[in-house]
N, C-alpha and C positions, 0 to 999 in steps of 0.2 A: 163356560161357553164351549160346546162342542162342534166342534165345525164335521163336516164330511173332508173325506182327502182330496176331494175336487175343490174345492174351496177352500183350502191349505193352499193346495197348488195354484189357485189363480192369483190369492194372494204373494206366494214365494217367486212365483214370475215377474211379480210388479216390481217384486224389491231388488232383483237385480241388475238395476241399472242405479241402486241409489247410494249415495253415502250415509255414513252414521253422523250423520250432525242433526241437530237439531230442526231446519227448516226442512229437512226432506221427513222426520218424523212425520210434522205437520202435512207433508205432501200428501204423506200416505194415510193419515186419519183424514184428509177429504176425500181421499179415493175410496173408502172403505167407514164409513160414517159409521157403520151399524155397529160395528167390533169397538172395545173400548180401549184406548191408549194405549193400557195396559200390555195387553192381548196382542194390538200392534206390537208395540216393542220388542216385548218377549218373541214373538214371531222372527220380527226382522233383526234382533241379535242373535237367533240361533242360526238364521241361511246367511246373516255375514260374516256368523266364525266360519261357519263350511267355506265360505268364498274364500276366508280371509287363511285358511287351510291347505286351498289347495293353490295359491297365489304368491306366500308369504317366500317363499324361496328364491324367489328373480327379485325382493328387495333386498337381501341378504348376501348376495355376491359381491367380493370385495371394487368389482366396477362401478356396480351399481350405486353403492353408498357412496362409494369418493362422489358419483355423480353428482346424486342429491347434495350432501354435503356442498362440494365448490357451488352449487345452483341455490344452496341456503344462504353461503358466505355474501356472495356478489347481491343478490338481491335484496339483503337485509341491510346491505351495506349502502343499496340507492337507495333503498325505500325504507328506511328504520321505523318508520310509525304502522306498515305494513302487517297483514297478520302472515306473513310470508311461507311459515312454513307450514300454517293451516290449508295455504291453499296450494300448497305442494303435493302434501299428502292425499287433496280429493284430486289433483289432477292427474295423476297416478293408481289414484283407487287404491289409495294404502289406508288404515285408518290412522287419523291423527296422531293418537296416542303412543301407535307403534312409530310410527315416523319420528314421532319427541324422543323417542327413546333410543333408536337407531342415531340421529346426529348428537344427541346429549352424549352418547356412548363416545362419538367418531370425536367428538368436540375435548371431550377428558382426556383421548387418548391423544392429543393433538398439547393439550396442557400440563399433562403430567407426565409424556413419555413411555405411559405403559396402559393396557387395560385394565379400565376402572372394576374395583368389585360390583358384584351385583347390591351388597349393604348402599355404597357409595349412589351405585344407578338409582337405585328407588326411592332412594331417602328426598334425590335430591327431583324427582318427577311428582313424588308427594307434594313437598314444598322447595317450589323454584324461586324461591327469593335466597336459595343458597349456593345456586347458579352466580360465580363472576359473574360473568356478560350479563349485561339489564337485561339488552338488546333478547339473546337469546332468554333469558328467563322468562320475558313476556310472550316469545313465542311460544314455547315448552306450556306454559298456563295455557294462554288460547290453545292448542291442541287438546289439552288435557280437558276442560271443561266443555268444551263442543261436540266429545267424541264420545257417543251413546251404548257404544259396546265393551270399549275396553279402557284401559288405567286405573290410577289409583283412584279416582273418586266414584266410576262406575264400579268398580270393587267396594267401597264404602256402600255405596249406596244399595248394591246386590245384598251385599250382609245385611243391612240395615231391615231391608223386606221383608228377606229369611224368617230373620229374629220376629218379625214384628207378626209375620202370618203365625209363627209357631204358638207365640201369647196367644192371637186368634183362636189355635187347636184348644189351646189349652181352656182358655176363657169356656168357650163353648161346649166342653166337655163338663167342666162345673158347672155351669147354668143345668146340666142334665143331670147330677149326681154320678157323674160314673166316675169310677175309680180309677186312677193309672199311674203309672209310672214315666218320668219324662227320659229323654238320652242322659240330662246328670244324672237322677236317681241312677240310673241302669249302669251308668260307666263306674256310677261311687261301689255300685254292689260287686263288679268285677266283670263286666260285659263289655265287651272290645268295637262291634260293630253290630248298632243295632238300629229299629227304627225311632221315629222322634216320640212315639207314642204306644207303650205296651196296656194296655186295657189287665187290670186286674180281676175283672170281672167280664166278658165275653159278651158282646149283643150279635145281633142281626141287623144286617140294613140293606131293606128289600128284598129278605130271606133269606140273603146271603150270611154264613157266621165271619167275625170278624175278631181278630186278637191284638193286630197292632193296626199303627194306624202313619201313615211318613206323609208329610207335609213339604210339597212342593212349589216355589213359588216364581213359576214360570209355565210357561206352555208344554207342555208334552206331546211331541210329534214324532216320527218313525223314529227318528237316530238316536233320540235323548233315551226315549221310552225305552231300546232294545239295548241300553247302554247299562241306565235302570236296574232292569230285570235281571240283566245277565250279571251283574257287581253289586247289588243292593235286594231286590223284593223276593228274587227266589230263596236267598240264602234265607234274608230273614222267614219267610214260609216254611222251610225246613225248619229250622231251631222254632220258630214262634206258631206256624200255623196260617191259616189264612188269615187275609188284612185288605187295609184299604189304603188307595192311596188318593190325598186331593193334588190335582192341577188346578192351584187358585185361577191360572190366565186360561185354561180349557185349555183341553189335548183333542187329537185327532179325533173322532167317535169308534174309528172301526179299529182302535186301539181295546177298547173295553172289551177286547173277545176273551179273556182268560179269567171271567167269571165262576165256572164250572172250578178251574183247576186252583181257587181261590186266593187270587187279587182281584179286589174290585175297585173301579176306577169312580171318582168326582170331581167334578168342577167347584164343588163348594162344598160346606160340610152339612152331613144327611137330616134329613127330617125327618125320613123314614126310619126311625129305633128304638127296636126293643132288646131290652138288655134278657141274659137267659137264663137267669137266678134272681130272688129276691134281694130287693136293695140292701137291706141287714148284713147279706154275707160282702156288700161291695168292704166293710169297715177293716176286712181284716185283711193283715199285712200280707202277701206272697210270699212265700217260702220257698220258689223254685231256685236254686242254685244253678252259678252260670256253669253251660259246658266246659 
């Protein structure tokens, strides 16, 4: 899906007043029916890391956390069946997960006298039935599972999509006969950083030539995009040549201007290809050795 930046924008204004939980997802596919889930989400986890970027420092002060903390203690303490520190964090506009992690942190160092490893922190946000306290382990869960942008299970579930669109590249490249090489192939041959998909044999799509091919699976809007280009598609264009890149959840439109200088942008994978050699030569192996 390609939106215009005007339409980015009305959408990134709505989402600032919302939290990453779950019922405000919902909010926000009724306000915007037309766009899918998807495309939501990916939207509103990339303007909530920007918020939660430029925010993230007034929870981090040692006042601040004692705060939260004794306001986690006392509350958990009337109200145990409470989802307490779930609703600490949206009343604050922290996202949950970071808030489980901040008192899980204050709470170890509270129990063992010193601060916890980061092994120790995560292990125990992954799986909080390793947390003493029920009490807080039940919270630490309810944050972790309601919280749309960040933790360990929105890290599970990010990877998990990754992976799942990349089989998509791949699937769909066989269904055409083309040849390629994926990122294991390219890293087993000795290539350090490359795209997910090198075309062994070169097409066109929409008369554009294309060499490799990087599979993204989120939205592409100004920040990501110039993040992108500038640490991943130019290099790979140097070493590889022009390429294309999909935004499965659709990127900005007036993103696609760097046509000419050969990236080309998709929201899904092309229909338009024709490959620029006879199928016979796709059979043979590449022989380019890595720089």
């Amino acid at each position: 899906m390609r939106l215009s930046r005007v339409e980015y924008r009305e959408i990134a204004r709505w989402t600032e007043h919302l939290r990453p939980t779950r019922q405000c997802m919902k909010m926000l596919k009724d306000r915007f029916p037309n766009h899918s889930q998807s495309t939501l989400l990916s939207i509103f986890s990339l303007e909530y890391q920007k918020r939660t970027k430029r925010t993230i420092s007034r929870h981090h002060t040692p006042d601040v956390i004692e705060s939260h903390y004794q306001r986690y203690l006392s509350e958990s303490k009337a109200y145990p069946s409470a989802p307490v520190l779930l609703e600490l964090a949206n009343e604050v506009d922290l996202s949950p997960a970071l808030m489980a992690r901040i008192i899980l942190d204050r709470f170890l160092q509270d129990l063992e006298g010193e601060m916890p490893t980061k092994t120790v922190l995560n292990s125990m946000l992954k799986e909080p039935s390793l947390i003493q306290d029920q009490i807080l382990a039940k919270n630490i869960h309810q944050c972790t599972i309601n919280d749309c942008c960040y933790g360990p299970l929105v890290d599970c579930i990010k990877h998990a999509i990754g992976q799942e669109h990349e089989v998509l590249l791949r699937d769909k490249l066989k269904e055409r006969n083309l040849s390629f090489l994926d990122e294991n192939q390219l890293r087993a041959m000795g290539y350090d950083k490359t795209p997910d998909i090198i075309l062994e044999v070169p097409i066109a799509v929409e008369g554009h030539i294309v060499h490799w091919i990087e599979s993204k699976a989120s939205f592409g809007d100004d920040h990501s995009h110039r993040t992108y280009l500038n640490e991943q598609f130019w290099s790979y264009w140097n070493r590889f040549g022009p390429g294309l890149v999909i935004y499965w959840y659709g990127f900005i439109g007036e993103l696609d201007c760097q046509r000419d200088r050969g990236i080309l942008l998709k929201d899904c994978f092309p229909t338009d290809i024709a490959t620029l050699c006879h199928a016979s030569q796709q059979d043979q192996p590449s022989t380019q050795e890595p720089e």
